[in-house]
C-alpha positions in Angstrom: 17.5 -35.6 -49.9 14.7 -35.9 -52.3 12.2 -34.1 -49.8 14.4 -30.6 -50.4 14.6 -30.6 -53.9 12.6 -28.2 -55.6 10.1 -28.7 -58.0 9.5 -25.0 -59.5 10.0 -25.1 -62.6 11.7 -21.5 -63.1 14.1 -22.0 -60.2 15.3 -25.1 -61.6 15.8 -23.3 -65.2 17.3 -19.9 -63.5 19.4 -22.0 -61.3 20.2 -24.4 -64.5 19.3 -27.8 -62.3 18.3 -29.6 -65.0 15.6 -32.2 -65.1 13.8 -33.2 -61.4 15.3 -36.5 -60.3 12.9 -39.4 -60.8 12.1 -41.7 -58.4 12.9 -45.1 -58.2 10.6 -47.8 -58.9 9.4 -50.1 -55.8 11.2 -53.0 -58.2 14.4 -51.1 -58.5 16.8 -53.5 -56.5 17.0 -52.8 -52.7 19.7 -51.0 -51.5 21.8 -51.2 -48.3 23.2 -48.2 -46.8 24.7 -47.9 -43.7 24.0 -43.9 -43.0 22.3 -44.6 -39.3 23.8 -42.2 -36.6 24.8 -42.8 -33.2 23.2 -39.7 -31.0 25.1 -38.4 -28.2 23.4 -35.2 -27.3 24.1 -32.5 -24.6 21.0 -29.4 -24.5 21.3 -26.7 -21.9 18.3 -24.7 -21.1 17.4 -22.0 -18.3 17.4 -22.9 -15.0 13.3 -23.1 -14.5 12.9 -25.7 -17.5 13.5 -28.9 -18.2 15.2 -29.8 -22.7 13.7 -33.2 -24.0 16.0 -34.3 -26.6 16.0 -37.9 -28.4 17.1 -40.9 -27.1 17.2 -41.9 -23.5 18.1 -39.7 -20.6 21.3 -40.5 -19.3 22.1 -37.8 -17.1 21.2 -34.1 -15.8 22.9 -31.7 -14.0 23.0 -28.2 -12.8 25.9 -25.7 -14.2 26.5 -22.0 -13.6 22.8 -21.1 -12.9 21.5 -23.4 -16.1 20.2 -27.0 -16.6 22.0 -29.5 -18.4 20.6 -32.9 -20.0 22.5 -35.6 -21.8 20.3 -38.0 -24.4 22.2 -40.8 -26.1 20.8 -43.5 -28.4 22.5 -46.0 -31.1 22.0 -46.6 -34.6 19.2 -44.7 -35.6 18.1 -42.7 -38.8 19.9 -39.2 -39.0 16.9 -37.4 -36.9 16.8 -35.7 -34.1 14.9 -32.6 -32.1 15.1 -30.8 -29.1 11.7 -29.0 -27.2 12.7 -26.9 -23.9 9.7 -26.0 -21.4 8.4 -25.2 -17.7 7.0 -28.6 -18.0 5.4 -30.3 -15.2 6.3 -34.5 -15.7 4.5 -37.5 -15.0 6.3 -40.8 -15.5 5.6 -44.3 -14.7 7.6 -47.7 -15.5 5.4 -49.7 -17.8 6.9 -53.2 -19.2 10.4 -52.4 -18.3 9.6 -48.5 -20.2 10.0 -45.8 -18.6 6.9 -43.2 -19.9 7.4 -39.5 -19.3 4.6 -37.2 -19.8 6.0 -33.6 -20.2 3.2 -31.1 -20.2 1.9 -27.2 -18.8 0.7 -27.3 -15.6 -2.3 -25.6 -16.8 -2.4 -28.2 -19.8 -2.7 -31.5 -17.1 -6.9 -32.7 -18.4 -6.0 -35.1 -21.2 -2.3 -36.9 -19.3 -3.9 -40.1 -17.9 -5.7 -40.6 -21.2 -2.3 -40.4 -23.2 -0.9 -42.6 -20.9 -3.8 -45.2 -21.2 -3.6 -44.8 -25.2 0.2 -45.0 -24.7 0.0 -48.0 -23.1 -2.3 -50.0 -25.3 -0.1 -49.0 -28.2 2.7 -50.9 -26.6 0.6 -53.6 -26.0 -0.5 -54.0 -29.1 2.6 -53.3 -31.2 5.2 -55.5 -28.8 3.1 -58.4 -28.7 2.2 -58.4 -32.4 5.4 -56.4 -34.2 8.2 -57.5 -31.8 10.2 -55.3 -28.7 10.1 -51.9 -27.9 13.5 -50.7 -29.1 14.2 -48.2 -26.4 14.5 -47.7 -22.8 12.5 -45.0 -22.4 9.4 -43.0 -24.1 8.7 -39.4 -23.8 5.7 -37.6 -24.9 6.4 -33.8 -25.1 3.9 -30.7 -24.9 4.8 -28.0 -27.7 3.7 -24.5 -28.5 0.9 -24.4 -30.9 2.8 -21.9 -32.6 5.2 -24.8 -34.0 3.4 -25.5 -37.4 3.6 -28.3 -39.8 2.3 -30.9 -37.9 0.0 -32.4 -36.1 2.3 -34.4 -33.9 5.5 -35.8 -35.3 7.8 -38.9 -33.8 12.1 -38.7 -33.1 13.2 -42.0 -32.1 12.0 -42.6 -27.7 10.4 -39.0 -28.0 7.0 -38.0 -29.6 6.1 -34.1 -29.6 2.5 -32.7 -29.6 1.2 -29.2 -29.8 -1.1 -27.9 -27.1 -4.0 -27.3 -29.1 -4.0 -31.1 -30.4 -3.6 -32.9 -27.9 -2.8 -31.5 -24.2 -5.7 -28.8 -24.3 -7.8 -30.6 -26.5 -11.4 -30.8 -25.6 -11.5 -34.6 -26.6 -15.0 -34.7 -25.0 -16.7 -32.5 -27.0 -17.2 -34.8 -30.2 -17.6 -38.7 -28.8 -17.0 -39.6 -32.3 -13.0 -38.4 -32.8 -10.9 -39.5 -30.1 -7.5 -37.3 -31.6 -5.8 -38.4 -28.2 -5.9 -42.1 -29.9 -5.1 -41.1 -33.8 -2.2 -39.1 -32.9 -0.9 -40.7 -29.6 -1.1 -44.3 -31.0 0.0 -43.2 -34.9 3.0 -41.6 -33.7 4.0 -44.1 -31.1 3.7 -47.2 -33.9 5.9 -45.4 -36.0 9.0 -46.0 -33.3 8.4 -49.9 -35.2 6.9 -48.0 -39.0 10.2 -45.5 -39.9 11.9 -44.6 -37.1 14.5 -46.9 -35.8 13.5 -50.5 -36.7 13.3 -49.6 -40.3 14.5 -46.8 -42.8 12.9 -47.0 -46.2 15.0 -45.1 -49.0 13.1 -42.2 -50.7 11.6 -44.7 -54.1 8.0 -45.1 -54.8 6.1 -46.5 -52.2 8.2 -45.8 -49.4 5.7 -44.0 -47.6 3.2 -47.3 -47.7 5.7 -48.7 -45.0 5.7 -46.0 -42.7 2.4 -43.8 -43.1 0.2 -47.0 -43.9 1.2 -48.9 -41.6 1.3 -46.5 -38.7 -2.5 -45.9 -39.9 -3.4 -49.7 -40.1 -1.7 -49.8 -36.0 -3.9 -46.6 -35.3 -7.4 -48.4 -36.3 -6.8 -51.3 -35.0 -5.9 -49.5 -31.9 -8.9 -47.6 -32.1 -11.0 -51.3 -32.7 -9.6 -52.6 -29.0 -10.9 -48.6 -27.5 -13.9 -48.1 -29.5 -15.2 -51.9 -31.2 -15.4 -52.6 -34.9 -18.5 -50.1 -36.0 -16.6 -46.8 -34.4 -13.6 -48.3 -36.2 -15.8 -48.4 -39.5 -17.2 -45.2 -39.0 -13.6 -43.7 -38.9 -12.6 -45.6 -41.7 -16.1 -44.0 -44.0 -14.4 -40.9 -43.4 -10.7 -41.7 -44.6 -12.7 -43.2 -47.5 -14.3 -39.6 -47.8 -11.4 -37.9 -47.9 -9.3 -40.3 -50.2 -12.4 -39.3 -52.7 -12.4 -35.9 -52.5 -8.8 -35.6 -53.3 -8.1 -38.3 -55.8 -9.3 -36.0 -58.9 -6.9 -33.0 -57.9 -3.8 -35.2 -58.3 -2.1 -38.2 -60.1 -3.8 -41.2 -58.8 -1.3 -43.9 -57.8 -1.6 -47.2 -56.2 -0.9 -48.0 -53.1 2.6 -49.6 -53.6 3.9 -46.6 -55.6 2.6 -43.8 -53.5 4.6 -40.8 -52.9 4.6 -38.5 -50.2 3.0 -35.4 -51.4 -0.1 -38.0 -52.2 -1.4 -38.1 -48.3 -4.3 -38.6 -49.4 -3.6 -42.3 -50.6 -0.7 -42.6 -48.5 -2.9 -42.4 -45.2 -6.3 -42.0 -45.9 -6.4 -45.1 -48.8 -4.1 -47.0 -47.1 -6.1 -47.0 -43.9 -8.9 -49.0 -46.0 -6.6 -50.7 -47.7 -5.3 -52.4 -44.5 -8.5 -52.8 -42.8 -9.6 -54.8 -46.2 -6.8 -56.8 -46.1 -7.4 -57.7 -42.7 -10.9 -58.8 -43.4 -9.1 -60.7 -46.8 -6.6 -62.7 -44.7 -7.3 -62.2 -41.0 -5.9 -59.7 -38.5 -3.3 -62.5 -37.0 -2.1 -63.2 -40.9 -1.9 -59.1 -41.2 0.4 -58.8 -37.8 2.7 -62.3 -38.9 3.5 -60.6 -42.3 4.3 -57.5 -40.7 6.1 -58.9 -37.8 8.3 -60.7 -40.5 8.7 -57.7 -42.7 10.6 -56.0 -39.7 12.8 -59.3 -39.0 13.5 -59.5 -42.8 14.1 -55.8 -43.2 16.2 -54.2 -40.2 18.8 -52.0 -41.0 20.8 -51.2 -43.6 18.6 -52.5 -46.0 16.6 -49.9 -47.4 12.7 -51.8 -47.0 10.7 -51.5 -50.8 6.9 -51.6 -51.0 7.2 -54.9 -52.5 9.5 -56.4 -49.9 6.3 -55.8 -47.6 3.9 -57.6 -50.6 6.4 -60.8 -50.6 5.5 -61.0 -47.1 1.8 -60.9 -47.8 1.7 -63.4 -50.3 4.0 -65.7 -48.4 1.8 -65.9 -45.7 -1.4 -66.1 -47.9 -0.4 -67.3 -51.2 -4.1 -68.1 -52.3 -4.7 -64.5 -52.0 -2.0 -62.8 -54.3 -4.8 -61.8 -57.1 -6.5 -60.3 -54.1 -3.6 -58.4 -52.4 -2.4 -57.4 -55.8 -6.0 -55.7 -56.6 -6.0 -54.1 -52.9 -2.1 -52.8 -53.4 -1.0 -52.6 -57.1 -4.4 -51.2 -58.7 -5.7 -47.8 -58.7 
């Protein structure tokens, strides 16, 4: 797990580790693994609260003065959490889904806008990237004590700290809708890293799950807002990718690594929304929709497996796609 290795130096020399493990190139050859896990996973929680776990709910039941809840799901990436509440629930069936919004009662003012957002993200990523790969969807209320994140996605369950989402005051600036960059972000990634594909850890990885999940959230934010509020969120992504680009190595696109967010999201936002203005949003969404078909699991998706499919469906544009992707 390349993500838990440490980089100090002086641990690695006390600890006699040797040399950091490089990387592999996005041309390394592709790799097939078959490390997916099936989930079958049983929580138990005080009487008064309800556990959300990952997968789909399959049953829940009342034992010796505490709440039980079994969540099962197959063949996914070896990830999982558990969040365990007095939540108050809203669910509705949406396109054969079942959408549960788990939430504080006092916490209830931004629900039907989640759901709205929740709903256009399915739209937008079934009819363009291919089925919804689970039964179910849950959107979970956590402390805002849990730290790290901003919102973070486990395959049919998407948690979401109070402050950023549930108790936000989302009317306060017209300009940053955080309901839409965090609802529909996380959502896209069930189709960008969390069950339909598994990149391995290699340069560029994160371009297929960060990037993409940022190109689904603009466009998403295009069909809520129009084009100019798209642009003008995009302005600032290009702010920040130039603000940060001198304090680190400055990689392109296809070889970014994660502790580069800065290209990873911010760059690749721009980079998306100019390749969509290169080639078309329809030729975007085919290439993408292909990359998935081409890619499932256990292949381990490269950056460049996701390029192929870009030049394949506009090969007068390589030079192009190549400057947008493979230059810094």
């Amino acid at each position: 797990q390349k993500d838990r290795e440490t980089e100090d130096e002086h641990i690695r020399k006390k600890y006699k580790l040797g040399e950091l493990d490089k990387l592999k190139k996005p041309e390394a050859p592709e790799v097939f693994i078959n490390d997916f896990i099936n989930l079958d996973m049983t929580v138990s929680t005080d009487k008064n609260q309800t556990a959300i776990g990952t997968g789909d709910l399959i049953k829940r039941w009342t034992k010796d003065n505490r709440n039980y809840f079994r969540y099962t799901v197959k063949s996914i990436p070896f990830r999982f959490a558990v969040s365990s509440a007095e939540y108050d629930q809203k669910s509705l069936i949406y396109k054969g889904i079942k959408m549960n919004i788990m939430y504080l009662r006092k916490h209830a003012e931004n629900v039907d806008h989640l759901i709205r957002n929740a709903k256009l993200t399915l739209d937008y990523c079934i009819r363009n990237f291919g089925q919804y790969p689970f039964k179910s969807i849950t959107f979970a209320e956590i402390s805002s004590f849990t730290k790290g994140f901003a919102a973070t996605a486990y395959p049919s369950a998407v948690f979401m700290p109070e402050d950023m989402v549930f108790h936000a005051n989302i009317h306060a600036d017209k300009k940053q809708d955080v309901i839409n960059e965090l609802a529909g972000h996380e959502l896209s990634h069930l189709w960008w890293g969390n069950s339909l594909i598994n990149p391995d850890e290699r340069e560029g990885s994160v371009m297929l799950t960060e990037t993409l999940a940022m190109y689904t959230e603009m466009m998403l934010y295009k069909k809520m807002h129009r084009e100019a509020k798209m642009k003008e969120r995009l302005k600032i992504h290009q702010q920040i990718y130039d603000n940060e680009k001198g304090l680190s190595e400055n990689q392109p696109l296809y070889k970014v690594t994660a502790e580069n967010a800065h290209i990873s999201y911010s760059k690749g936002a721009v980079v998306m929304i100019k390749l969509s203005e290169l080639i078309g949003e329809n030729k975007v969404n085919m290439a993408l929709k292909n990359f998935l078909e081409n890619n499932r699991y256990p292949k381990k998706p490269r950056s460049i497996d996701l390029l192929n499919e870009f030049y394949k469906i506009s090969p007068d544009k390589r030079k192009e796609i190549d400057k947008l992707f493979k230059e810094i």
